[in-house]
N, C-alpha and C positions, 0 to 999 in steps of 0.2 A: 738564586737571583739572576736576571737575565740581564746582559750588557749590550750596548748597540757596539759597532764595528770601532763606535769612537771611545769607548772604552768606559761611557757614562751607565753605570746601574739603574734600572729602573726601582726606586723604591715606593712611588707613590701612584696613588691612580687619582685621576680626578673626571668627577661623573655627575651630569647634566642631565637631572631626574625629567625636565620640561621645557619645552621654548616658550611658553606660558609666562605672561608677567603683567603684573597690575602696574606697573611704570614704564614708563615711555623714555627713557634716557636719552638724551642727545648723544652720548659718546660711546651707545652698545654696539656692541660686534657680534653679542651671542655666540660666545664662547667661539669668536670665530668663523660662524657659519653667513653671519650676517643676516636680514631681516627675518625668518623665518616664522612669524608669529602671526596666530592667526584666532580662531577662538578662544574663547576663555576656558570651555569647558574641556576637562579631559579628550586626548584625543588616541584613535586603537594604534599609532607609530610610535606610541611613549612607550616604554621599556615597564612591564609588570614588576611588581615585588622582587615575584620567583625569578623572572629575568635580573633584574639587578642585581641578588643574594647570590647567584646562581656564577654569573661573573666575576663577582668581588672572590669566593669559593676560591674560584680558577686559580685569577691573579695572585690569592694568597700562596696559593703552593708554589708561588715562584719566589715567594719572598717578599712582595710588596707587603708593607707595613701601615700603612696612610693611605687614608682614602677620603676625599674633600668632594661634597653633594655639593652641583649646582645649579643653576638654569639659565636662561628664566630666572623664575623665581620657586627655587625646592618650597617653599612651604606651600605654595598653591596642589601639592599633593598631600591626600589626605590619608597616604598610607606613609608619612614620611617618619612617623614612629614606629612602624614597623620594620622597615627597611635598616633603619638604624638599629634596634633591639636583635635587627637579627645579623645586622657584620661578623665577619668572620672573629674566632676569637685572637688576640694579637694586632689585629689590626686597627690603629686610633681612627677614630670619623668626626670631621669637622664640618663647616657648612659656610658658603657665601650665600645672604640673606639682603633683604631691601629690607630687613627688621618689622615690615607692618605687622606682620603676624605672628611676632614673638609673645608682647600681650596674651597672656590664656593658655600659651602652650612651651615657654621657655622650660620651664618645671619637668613638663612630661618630655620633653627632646631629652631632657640630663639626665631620669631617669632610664630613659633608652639606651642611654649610653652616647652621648654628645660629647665630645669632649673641649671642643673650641666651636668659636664662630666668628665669622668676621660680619660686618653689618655697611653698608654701603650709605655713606652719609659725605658731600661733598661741598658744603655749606653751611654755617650754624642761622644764614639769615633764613628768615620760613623763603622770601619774595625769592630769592638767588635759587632757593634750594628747588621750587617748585617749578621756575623755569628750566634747571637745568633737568630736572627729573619729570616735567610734565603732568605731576601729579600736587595733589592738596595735602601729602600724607605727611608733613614735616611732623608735626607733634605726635604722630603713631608711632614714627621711626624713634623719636625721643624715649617715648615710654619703653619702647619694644628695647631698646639697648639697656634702660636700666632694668628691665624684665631679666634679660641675660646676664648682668651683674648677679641680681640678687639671688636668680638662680644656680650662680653657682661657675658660669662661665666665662668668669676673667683671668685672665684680661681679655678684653673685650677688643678685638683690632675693625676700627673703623675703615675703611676701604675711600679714599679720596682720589678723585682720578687728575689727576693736576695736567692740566693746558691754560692757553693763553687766557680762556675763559676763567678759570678759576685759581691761577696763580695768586694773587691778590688775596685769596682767601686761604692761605698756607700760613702765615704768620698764626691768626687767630684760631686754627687747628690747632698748632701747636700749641698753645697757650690751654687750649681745651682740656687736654688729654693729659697734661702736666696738672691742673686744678682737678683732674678726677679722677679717682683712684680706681683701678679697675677698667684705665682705657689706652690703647695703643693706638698709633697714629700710620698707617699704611700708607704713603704715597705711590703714587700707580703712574705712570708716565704714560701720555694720552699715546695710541698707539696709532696714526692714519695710514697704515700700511695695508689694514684692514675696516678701519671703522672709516676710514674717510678726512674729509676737510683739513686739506692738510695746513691750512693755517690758524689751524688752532695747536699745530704741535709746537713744542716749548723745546727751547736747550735745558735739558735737564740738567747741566753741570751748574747751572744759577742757580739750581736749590739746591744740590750738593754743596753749593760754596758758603749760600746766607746758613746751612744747616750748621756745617763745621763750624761758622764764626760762632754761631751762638749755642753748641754744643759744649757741657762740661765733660764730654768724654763720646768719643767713636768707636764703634764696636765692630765686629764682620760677621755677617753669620755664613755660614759653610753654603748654604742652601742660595743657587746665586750668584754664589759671591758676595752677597748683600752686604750695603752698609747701611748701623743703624744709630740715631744720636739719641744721646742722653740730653735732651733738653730743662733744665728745670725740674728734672727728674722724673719727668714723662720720656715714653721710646717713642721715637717717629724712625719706619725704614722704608728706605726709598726700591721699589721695584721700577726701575730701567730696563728695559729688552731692548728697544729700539737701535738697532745699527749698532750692536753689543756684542760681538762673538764670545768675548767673557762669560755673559748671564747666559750666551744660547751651551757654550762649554760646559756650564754646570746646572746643565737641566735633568731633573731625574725623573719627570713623570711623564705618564702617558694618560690620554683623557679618550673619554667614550661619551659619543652623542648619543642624546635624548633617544633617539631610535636607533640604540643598538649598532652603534659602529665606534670601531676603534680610530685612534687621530694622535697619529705622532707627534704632531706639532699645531701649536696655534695657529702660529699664521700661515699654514697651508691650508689649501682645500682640496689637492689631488691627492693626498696621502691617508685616504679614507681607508678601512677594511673591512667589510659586514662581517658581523657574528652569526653569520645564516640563521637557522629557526634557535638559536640560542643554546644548541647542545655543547655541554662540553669538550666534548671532543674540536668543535669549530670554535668557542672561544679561547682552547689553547692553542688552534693553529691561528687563528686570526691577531693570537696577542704576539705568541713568538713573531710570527710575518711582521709586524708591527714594530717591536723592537730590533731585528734583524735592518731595517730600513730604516732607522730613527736617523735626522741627518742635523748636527747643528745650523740652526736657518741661516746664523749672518756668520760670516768666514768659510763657511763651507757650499751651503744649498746657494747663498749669494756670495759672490766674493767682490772683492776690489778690482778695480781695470787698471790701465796704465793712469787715466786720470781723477782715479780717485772715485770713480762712481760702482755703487753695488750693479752689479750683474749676476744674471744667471748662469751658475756654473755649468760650464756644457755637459761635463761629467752626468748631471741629472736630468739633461733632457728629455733621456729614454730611460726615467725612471719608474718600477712598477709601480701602479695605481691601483686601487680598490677592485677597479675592473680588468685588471691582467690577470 
């Protein structure tokens, strides 16, 4: 297993099968890359099967163990039960979904070998949800989550991206997830560092704080650092990265875009690394290069000044790029 200079292990990979997606979100980033989408139909810079299986291969022999499909939207790929039946063996495969297309195909994903999912639901009103998501698809996403109950995949963690906009609707999450068996509650801290508007970012310590009051018990998961509450007997955990050197402290994965590139970090976009024509040989020098330069974003890549504002640390100005 390979460790960056900061002494963090990479144990998981996390892979962006498409920039493809039948929703329109106000608060995407696209794994970062920002608007990249463009037809609906397949297109020849998406990463093949054999490119994906071929990758995941690699990174296994270093020890990565977890490996989370995303995009876009992973189910708009029609080989997404393949790719999954065929992960390496040891290694668990999860999935972040908008859930329309759970419906007809939860079943076959768990036979594949699915072992979680998360589903992207940031409202229970249809009128909130469709604004924020720019789509009609509220009752599909409904069905598509108890599809993946019944299949077999809970708990089921919902994906809520909480800002100014949808603060308001954290109380009645919770209360969801506690009334359903089979469902966890993800809160996601809206991130404008890269998606934008930045007033729609929230103090996330006001939902750490209404969580803890009305928590019967607070939990840590390792992963993070994460905290997560026992509400009513439903789990809600808060993912904060924002201006975190803690969560960036205890990151352990590395992610690969849609077309075949390695990405130490989310919120960068110089720290790209092509996997050339996808040979092994190039996706274990492009993953080592990758981990060799992994750099915690906030305390290190940005740091503090004299007055309290993140800056760029000078240390990484002349740091290598995809193209060095």
């Amino acid at each position: 297993m390979l460790s960056d200079r900061h002494g963090r292990e990479v144990t998981g990979i996390r892979v962006s099968l498409t920039d493809r997606c039948n929703f329109d979100c106000v608060y995407c980033h696209n794994e970062g890359l920002g608007d990249t989408r463009g037809p609906m139909a397949p297109r020849d810079h998406e990463m093949d099967a054999d490119d994906v299986v071929r990758l995941l291969e690699v990174v296994r022999e270093f020890g990565v163990d977890t490996v989370k499909f995303t995009g876009g939207e992973p189910m708009l790929r029609d080989d997404l039960e393949e790719i999954i039946r065929r992960v390496p063996q040891g290694m668990a495969a999860s999935m972040t979904t908008n859930g329309t297309f759970l419906p007809g195909r939860a079943e076959g994903l768990v036979d594949a070998g699915l072992e979680r999912v998360n589903v992207s639901q940031d409202a229970l009103d249809a009128e909130a949800f469709a604004e924020l998501t720019r789509s009609g698809a509220y009752d599909r996403v409904l069905e598509g989550v108890e599809a993946a109950v019944a299949a077999g995949l809970d708990p089921v963690k919902l994906n809520m991206v909480v800002m100014e906009p949808t603060a308001g609707y954290v109380p009645e999450m919770v209360d969801h997830v506690a009334e359903h068996d089979g469902l966890q509650l993800q809160l996601i801290e809206y991130m404008p560092e890269i998606a934008g508007h930045p007033e729609w970012a929230i103090d996330i310590e006001r939902v750490h704080d209404w969580l803890a009051e009305q928590a019967d018990e607070v939990r840590e998961r390792e992963m993070h650092d994460r905290n997560r509450y026992v509400v009513d007997g439903g789990l809600v955990e808060v993912v904060d990265p924002v201006e975190n050197p803690e969560f960036c402290a205890n990151c352990h994965r590395v992610r690969v875009t849609h077309d075949g590139k390695f990405k130490g970090c989310l919120n960068r976009g110089d720290d790209h690394r092509s996997m050339g024509d996808m040979s092994r040989a190039e996706i274990r020098e492009a993953y080592r290069e990758t981990v060799e330069h992994r750099v915690p974003y906030y305390g290190e890549y940005l740091v503090r000044d004299e007055d309290g504002e993140w800056v760029l640390n000078e240390e990484y100005l002349e740091a290598p790029t995809a193209d060095d």
